[in-house]
N, C-alpha and C positions, 0 to 999 in steps of 0.2 A: 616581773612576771615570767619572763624566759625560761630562768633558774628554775623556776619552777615546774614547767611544762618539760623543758628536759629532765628533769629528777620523776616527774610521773611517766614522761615514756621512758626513759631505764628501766623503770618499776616495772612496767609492763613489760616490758623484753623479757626479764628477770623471770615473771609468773610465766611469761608462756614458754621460756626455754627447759624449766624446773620441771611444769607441767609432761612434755614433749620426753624428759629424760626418765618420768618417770611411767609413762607409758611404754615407753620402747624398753625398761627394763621387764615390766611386769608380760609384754609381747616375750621377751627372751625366755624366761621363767620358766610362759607356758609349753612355749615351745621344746623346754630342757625336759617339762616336767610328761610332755609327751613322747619323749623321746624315750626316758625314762622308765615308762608305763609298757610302753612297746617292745623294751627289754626283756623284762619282767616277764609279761607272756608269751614271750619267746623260749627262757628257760623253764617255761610250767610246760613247755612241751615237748622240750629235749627227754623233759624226765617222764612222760610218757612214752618215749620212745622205747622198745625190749633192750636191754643189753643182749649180745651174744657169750654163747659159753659154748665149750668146746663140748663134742657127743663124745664122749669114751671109748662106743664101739665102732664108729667111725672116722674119727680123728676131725670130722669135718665141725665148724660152727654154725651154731642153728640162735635162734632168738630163747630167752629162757621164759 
């Protein structure tokens, strides 16, 4: 009966370590996939930003 009881806690180790690795994957995920996202509307507002262009009659830059 021993064998046995050791082979079902293993088992159990096994389920909760698989479990454990796969929650801390899907924690990393979101956390890439919010990183990600944060990017993203980051550059939606560069490109709202004016370029500048040079004024002709004043040599100086202005927003276009």
């Amino acid at each position: 009966m021993p064998p046995f009881l050791l082979a079902l806690g293993g088992a159990v180790g096994v389920v909760s370590l698989v479990r454990w690795a796969i929650k801390t994957a899907h924690r990393v995920n979101d956390e890439l996939e919010a990183a990600r996202q944060a990017k993203l509307s980051e550059t939606v507002a560069r490109e709202q930003i004016p370029t500048l262009r040079r004024d002709p009659a004043t040599g100086a830059y202005r927003p276009s």
